[in-house]
VEXTIDO-520628 format. One record per residue (C-alpha): x, y, z negated; residue in three letters. Coordinates in Angstrom, 3 decimals. Example, Ala and Ser with C-alpha at 12.3 -4.5 7.8 and 13.67 -1.06 7.14 Angstrom:
2
[rec [12.300 -4.500 -7.800] Ala] [rec [13.670 -1.060 -7.140] Ser] 
***
This chain:
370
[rec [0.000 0.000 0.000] Unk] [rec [1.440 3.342 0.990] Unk] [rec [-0.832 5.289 -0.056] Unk] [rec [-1.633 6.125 -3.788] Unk] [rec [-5.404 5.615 -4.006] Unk] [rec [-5.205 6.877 -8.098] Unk] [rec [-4.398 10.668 -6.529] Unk] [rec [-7.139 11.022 -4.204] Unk] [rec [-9.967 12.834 -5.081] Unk] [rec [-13.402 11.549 -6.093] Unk] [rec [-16.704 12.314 -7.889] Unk] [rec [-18.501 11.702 -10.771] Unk] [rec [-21.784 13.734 -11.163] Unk] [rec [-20.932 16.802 -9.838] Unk] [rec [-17.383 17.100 -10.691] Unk] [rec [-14.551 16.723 -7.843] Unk] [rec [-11.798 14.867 -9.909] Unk] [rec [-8.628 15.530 -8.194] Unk] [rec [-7.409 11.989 -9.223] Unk] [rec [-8.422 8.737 -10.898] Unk] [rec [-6.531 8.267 -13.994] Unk] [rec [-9.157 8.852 -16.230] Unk] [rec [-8.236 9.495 -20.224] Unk] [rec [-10.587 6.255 -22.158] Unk] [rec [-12.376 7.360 -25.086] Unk] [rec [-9.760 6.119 -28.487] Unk] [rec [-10.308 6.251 -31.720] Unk] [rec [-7.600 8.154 -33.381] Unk] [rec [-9.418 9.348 -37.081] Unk] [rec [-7.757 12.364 -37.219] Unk] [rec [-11.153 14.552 -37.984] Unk] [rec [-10.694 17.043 -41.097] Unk] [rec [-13.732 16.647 -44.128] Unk] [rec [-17.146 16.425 -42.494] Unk] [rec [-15.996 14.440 -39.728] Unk] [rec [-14.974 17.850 -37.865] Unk] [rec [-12.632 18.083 -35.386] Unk] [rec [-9.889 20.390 -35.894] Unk] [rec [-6.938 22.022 -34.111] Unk] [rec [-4.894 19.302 -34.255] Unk] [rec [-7.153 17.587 -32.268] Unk] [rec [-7.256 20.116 -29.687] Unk] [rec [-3.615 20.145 -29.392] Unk] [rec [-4.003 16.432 -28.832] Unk] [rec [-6.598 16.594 -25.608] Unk] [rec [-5.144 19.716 -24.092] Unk] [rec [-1.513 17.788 -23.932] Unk] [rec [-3.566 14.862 -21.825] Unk] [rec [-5.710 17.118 -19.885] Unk] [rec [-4.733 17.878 -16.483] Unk] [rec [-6.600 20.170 -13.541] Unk] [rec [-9.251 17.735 -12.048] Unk] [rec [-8.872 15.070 -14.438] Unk] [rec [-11.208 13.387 -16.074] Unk] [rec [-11.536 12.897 -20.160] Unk] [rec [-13.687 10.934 -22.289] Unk] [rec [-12.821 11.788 -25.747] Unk] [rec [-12.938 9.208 -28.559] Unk] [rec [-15.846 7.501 -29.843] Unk] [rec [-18.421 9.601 -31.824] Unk] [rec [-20.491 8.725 -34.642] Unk] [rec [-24.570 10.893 -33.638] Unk] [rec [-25.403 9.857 -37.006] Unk] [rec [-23.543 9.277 -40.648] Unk] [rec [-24.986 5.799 -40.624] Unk] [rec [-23.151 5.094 -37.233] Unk] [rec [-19.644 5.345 -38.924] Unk] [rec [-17.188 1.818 -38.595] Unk] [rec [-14.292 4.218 -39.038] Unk] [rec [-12.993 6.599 -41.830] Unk] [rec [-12.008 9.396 -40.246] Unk] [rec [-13.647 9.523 -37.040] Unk] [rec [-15.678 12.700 -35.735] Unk] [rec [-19.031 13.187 -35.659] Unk] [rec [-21.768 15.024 -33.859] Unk] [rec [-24.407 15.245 -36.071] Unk] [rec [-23.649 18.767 -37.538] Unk] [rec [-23.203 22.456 -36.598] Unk] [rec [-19.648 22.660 -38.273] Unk] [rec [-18.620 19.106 -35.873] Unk] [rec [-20.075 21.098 -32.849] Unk] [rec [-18.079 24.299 -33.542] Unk] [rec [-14.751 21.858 -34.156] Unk] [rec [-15.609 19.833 -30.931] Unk] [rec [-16.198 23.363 -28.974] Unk] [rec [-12.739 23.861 -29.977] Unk] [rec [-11.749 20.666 -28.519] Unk] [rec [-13.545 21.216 -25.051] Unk] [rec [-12.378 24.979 -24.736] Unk] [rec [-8.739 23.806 -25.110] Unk] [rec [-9.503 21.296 -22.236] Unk] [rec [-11.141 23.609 -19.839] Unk] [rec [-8.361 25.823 -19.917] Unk] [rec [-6.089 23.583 -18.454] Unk] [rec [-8.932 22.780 -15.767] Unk] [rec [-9.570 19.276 -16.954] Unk] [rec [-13.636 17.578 -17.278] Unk] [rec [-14.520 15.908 -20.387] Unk] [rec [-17.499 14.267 -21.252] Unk] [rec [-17.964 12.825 -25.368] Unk] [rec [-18.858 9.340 -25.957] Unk] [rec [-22.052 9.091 -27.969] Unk] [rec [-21.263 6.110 -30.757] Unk] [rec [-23.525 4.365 -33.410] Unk] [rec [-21.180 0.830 -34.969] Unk] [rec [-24.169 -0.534 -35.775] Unk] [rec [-23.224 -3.833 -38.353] Unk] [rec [-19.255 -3.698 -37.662] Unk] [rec [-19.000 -1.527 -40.835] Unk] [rec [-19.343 -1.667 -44.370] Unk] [rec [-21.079 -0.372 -47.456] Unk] [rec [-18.172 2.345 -48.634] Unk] [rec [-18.862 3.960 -45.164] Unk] [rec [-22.889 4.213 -45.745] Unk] [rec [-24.364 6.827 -47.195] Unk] [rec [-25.310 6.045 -50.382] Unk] [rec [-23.375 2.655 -50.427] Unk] [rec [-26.303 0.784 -48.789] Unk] [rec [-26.028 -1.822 -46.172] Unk] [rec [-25.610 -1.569 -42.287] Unk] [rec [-27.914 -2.004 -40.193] Unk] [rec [-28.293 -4.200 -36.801] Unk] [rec [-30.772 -5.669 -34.605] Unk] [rec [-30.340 -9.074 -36.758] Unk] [rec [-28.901 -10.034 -40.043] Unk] [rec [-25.817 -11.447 -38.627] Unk] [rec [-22.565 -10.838 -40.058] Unk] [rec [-19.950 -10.029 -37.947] Unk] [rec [-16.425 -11.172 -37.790] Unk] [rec [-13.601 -7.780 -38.314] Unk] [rec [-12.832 -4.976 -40.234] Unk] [rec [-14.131 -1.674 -40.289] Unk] [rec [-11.832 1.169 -41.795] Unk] [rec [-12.302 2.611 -44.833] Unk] [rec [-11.019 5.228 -46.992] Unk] [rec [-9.274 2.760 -48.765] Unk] [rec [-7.890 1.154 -46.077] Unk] [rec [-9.146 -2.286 -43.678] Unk] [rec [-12.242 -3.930 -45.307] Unk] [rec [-14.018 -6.930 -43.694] Unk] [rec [-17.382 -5.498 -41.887] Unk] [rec [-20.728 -6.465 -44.493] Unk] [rec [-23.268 -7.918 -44.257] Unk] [rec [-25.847 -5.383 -41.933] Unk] [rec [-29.753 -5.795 -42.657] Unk] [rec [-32.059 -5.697 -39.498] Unk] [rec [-33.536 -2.908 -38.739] Unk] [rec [-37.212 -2.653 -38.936] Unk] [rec [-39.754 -2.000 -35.668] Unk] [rec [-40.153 1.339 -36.741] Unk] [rec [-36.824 2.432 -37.359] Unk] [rec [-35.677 2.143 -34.117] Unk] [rec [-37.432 5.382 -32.770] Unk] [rec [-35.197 7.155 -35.278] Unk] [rec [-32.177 5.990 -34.353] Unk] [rec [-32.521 6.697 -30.098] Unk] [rec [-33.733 10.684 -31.639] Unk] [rec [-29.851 10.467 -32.952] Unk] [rec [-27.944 9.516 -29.575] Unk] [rec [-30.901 12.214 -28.052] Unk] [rec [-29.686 14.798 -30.700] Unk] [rec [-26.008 14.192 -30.393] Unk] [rec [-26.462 14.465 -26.559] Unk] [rec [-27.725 18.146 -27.408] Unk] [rec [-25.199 18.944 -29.818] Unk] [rec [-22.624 17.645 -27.163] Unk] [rec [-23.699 19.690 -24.389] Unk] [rec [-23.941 22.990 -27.359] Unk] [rec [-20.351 22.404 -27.809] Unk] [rec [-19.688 22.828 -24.115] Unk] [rec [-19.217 19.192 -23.072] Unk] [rec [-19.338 18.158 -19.092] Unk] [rec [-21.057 15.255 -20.106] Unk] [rec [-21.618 12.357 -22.301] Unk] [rec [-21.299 8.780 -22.431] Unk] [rec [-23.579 5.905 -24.356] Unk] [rec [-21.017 3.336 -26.050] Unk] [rec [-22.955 0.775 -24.870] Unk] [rec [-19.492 -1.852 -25.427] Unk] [rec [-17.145 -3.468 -27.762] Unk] [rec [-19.717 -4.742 -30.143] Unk] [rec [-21.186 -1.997 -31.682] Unk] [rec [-25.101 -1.130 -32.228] Unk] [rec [-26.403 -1.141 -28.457] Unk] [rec [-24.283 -4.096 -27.489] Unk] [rec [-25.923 -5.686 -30.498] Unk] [rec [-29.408 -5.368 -29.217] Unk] [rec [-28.431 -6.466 -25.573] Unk] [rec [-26.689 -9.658 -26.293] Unk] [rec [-28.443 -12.863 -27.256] Unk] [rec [-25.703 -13.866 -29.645] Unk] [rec [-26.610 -10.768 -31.870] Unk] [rec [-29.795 -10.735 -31.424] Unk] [rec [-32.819 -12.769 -32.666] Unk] [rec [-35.389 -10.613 -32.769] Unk] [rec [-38.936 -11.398 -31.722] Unk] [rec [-40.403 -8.012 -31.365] Unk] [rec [-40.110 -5.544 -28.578] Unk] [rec [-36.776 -5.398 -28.459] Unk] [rec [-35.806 -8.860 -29.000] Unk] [rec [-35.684 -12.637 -26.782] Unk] [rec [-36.097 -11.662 -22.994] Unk] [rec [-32.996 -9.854 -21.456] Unk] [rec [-35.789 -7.192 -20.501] Unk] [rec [-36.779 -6.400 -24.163] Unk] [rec [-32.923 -6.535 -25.252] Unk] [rec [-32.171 -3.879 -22.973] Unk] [rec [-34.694 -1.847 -23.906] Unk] [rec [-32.787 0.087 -26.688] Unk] [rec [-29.818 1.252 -24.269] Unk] [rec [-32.097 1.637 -21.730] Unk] [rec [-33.758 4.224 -24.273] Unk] [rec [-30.732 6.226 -25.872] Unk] [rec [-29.588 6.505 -21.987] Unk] [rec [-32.889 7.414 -20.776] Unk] [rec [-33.042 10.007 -24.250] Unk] [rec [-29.630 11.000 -22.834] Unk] [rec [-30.576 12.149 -19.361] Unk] [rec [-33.477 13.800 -20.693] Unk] [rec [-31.096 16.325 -21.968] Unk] [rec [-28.162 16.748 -19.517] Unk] [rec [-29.794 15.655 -16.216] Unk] [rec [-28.920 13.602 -13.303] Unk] [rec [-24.665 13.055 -12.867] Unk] [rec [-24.055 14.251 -16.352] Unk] [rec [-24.382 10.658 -18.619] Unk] [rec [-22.147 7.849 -18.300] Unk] [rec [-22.895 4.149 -20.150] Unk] [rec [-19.849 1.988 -21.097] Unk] [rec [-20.213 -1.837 -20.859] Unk] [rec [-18.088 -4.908 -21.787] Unk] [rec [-19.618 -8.237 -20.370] Unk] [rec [-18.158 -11.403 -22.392] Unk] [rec [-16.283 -9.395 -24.827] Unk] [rec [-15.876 -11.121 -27.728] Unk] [rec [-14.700 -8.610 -30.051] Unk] [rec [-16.822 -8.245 -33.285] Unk] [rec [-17.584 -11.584 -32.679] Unk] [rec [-19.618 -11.030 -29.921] Unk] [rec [-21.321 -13.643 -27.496] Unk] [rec [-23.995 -14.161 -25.058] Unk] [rec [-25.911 -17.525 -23.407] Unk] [rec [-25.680 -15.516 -20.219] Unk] [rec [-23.403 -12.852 -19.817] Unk] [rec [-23.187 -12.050 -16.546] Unk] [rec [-27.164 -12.597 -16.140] Unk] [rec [-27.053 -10.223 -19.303] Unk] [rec [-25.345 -7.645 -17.386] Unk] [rec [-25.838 -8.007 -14.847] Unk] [rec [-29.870 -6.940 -15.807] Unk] [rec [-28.527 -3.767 -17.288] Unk] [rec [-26.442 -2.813 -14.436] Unk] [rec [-29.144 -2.444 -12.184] Unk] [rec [-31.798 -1.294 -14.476] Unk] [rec [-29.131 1.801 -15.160] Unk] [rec [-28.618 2.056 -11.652] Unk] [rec [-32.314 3.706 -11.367] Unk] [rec [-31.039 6.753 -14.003] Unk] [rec [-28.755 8.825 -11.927] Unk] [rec [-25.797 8.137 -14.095] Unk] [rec [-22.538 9.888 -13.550] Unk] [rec [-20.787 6.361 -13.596] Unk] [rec [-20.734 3.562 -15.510] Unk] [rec [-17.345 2.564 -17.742] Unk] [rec [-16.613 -1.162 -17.224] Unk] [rec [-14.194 -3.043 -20.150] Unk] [rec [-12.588 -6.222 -18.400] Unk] [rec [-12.906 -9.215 -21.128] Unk] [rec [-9.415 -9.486 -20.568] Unk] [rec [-9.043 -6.709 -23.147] Unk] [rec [-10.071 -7.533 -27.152] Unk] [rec [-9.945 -4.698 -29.356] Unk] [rec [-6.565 -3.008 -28.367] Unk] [rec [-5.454 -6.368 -27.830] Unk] [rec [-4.473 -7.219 -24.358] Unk] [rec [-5.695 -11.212 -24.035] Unk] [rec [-4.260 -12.032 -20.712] Unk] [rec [-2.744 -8.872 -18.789] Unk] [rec [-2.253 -11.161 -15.290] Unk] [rec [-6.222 -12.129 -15.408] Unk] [rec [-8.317 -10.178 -12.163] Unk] [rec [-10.501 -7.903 -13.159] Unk] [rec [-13.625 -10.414 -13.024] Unk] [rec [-16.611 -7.861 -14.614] Unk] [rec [-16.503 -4.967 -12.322] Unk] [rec [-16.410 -7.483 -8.893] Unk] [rec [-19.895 -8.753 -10.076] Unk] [rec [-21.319 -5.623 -11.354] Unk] [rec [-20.201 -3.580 -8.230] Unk] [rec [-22.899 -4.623 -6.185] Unk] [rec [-25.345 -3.885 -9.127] Unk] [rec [-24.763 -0.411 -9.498] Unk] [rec [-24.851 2.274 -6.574] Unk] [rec [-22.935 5.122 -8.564] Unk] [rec [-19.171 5.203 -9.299] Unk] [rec [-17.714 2.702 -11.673] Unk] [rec [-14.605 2.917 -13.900] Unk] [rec [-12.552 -0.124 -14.713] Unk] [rec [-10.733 0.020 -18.551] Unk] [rec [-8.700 -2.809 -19.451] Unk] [rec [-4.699 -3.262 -19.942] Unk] [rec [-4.333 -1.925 -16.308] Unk] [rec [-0.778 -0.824 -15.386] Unk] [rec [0.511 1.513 -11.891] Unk] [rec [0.220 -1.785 -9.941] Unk] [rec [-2.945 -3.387 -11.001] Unk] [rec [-5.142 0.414 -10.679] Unk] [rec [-3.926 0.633 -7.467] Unk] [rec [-5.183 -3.234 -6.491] Unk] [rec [-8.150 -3.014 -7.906] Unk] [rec [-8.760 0.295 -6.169] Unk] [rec [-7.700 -0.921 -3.012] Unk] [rec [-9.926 -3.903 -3.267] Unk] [rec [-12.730 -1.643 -3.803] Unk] [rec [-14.774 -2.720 -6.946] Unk] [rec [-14.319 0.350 -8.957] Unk] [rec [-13.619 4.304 -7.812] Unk] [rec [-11.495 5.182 -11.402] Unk] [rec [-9.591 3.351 -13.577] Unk] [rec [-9.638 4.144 -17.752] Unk] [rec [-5.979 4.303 -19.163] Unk] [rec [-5.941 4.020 -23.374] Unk] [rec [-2.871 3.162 -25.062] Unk] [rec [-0.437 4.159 -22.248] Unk] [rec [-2.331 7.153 -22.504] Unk] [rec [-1.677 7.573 -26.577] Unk] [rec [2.093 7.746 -25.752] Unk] [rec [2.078 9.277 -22.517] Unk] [rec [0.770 12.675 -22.752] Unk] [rec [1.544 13.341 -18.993] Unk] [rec [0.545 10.294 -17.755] Unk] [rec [-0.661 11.155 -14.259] Unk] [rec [2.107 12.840 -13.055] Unk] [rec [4.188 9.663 -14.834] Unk] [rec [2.363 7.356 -12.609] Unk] [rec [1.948 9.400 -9.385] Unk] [rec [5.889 9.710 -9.813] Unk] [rec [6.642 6.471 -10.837] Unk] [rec [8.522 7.266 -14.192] Unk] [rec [8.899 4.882 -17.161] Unk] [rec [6.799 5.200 -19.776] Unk] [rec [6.816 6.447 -24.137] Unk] [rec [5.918 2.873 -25.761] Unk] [rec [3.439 3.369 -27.742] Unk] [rec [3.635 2.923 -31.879] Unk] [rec [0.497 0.600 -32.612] Unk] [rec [1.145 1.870 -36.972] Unk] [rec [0.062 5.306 -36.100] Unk] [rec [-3.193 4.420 -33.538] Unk] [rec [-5.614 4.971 -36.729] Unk] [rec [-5.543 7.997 -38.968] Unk] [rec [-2.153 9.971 -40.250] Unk] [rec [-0.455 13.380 -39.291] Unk] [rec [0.799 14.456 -36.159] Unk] [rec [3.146 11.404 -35.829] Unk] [rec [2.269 9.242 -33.065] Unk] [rec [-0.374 11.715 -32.177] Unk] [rec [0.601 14.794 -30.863] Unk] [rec [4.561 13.691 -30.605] Unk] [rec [5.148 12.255 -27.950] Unk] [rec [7.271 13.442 -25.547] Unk] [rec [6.660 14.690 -22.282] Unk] [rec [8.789 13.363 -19.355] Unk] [rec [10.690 17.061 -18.664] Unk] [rec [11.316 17.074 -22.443] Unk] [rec [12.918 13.461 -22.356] Unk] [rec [15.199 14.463 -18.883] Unk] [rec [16.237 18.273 -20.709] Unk] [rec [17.203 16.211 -23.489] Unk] [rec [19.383 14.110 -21.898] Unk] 
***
């Protein structure tokens, strides 16, 4: 391939992206008290932001019941909204897009991050197998109750809210964690769900709640402005399904008729921040491509070599970049020019100072140093 396909432009909504390294939402926990972000956060997105590029900051808790994570910002607040305009400002001035990534753990958390102390909730009283971070440190995720029938309403005016609060703070867009095992994955898979209401037992009534917080979601920010983030046959959090790709491929198409700005595929290949098998194709977005008309991101341990495959072979338009992008401030311009990369320092992913956060080096630092 002579041609770089990850630094030709593209669309999402309607944004012109000037390339197709796109920033994946990561959770960092770096939010000061109330779950707002602050400057150093700022610091941290404007480094990765680049003029055309694409950014969908870290995962973000609509409600403070959704929390898995000490630490983590919300967007349930004024004061989080004023911290996240921050944030966004400090990304628009160096011309970059970024949408926020709408986030409610569902059971993968614990008592000492609940309000009150009480239990989690889910779509079923079924444990899950991990660890949700407390103040204290890594605590194994509790037991979650089920949520009642007429809770649920409450909980898609949350991911409606925080879609308002996210386009207040001056957001392009938002996107519905609908992956990695947390509260709307719960409800879609069968493995997590054994409910026999509404929203439980056919694939059509356990899609109904994403279908709903994306449907609230669009409501608010209109056609090309909402994204939705899968991962079929993930199994972290312990998740599982009798039919995955039947699973998903149902919710592919039935997002397909809400004018999304794209949807955010996670290869199973990928388990946590855990790369499983980094050689394995990119199965998900190959059967899902035909499902879904709009543009579709592929996340997943990708490196130069594989984004460039995988966009050559045509089954997504982007490709999500996480931990290389944690160490790699610059990392377009790293890969477009084919210069090694920062490793990354897996002690300082979660919570801390500036260390391993807004440290890295960029690549004209590392060559003036030399």
């Amino acid at each position: 391939m002579s041609k770089q396909l990850l630094f030709t432009p593209t669309s999402v909504g309607p944004f012109t992206l000037k390339h197709r390294v796109v920033m994946a939402p990561l959770t960092r926990m770096r939010s000061s008290e109330g779950n707002v972000p602050n400057e150093m956060m700022a610091e941290y997105y404007a480094q990765r932001a680049t003029p055309g590029g694409l950014i969908i900051a870290e995962a973000t808790p609509v409600s403070p019941y959704g929390f898995g994570y000490a630490g983590a910002p919300g967007i349930f607040t004024q004061a989080q909204v004023e911290g996240w305009r921050k944030v966004v400002d400090a990304v628009h001035a160096k011309g970059g897009v970024i949408f926020l990534q709408l986030w409610h753990v569902g059971r993968q958390s614990h008592s000492l991050l609940q309000p009150g102390g009480i239990d989690p909730v889910a779509p079923s009283a079924i444990q899950a197998e991990g660890y949700a971070y407390a103040q204290s440190g890594a605590v194994p995720f509790g037991m979650p109750r089920a949520l009642l029938l007429e809770e649920i309403p409450a909980i898609v005016e949350e991911f409606r809210h925080g879609a308002e609060l996210a386009k207040s703070a001056g957001f392009d867009g938002v996107e519905i964690h609908g992956a990695n095992g947390y509260l709307p994955d719960q409800f879609l898979q069968d493995g997590t769900n054994k409910r026999t209401d509404a929203y439980g037992g056919s694939i059509e009534n356990r899609a109904r709640f994403l279908l709903e917080i994306t449907s609230a979601a669009t409501l608010v920010w209109g056609p090309g402005r909402v994204g939705v983030r899968l991962s079929p046959s993930s199994s972290y959090g312990s998740m599982h399904d009798s039919d995955p790709e039947e699973t998903f491929g149902y919710a592919a198409k039935a997002l397909d008729t809400l004018g999304l700005a794209y949807l955010h595929i996670v290869e199973p290949r990928i388990k946590g921040d855990d790369t499983l098998d980094k050689d394995a194709a990119p199965v998900a977005v190959h059967y899902l491509r035909p499902l879904f008309s709009g543009p579709i991101i592929a996340a997943g341990g990708f490196n130069r070599e594989s984004a460039e495959e995988l966009l050559f072979q045509g089954d997504a338009d982007m490709v999500a970049f996480g931990r290389a992008f944690i160490a790699n401030p610059d990392l377009p311009r790293r890969l477009q020019e084919n210069l090694p990369l920062n490793a990354y320092d897996r002690d300082t992913f979660y919570g801390g100072d500036a260390g391993g956060y807004t440290d890295y080096p960029f690549a004209a630092q590392q060559v003036s140093s030399e």
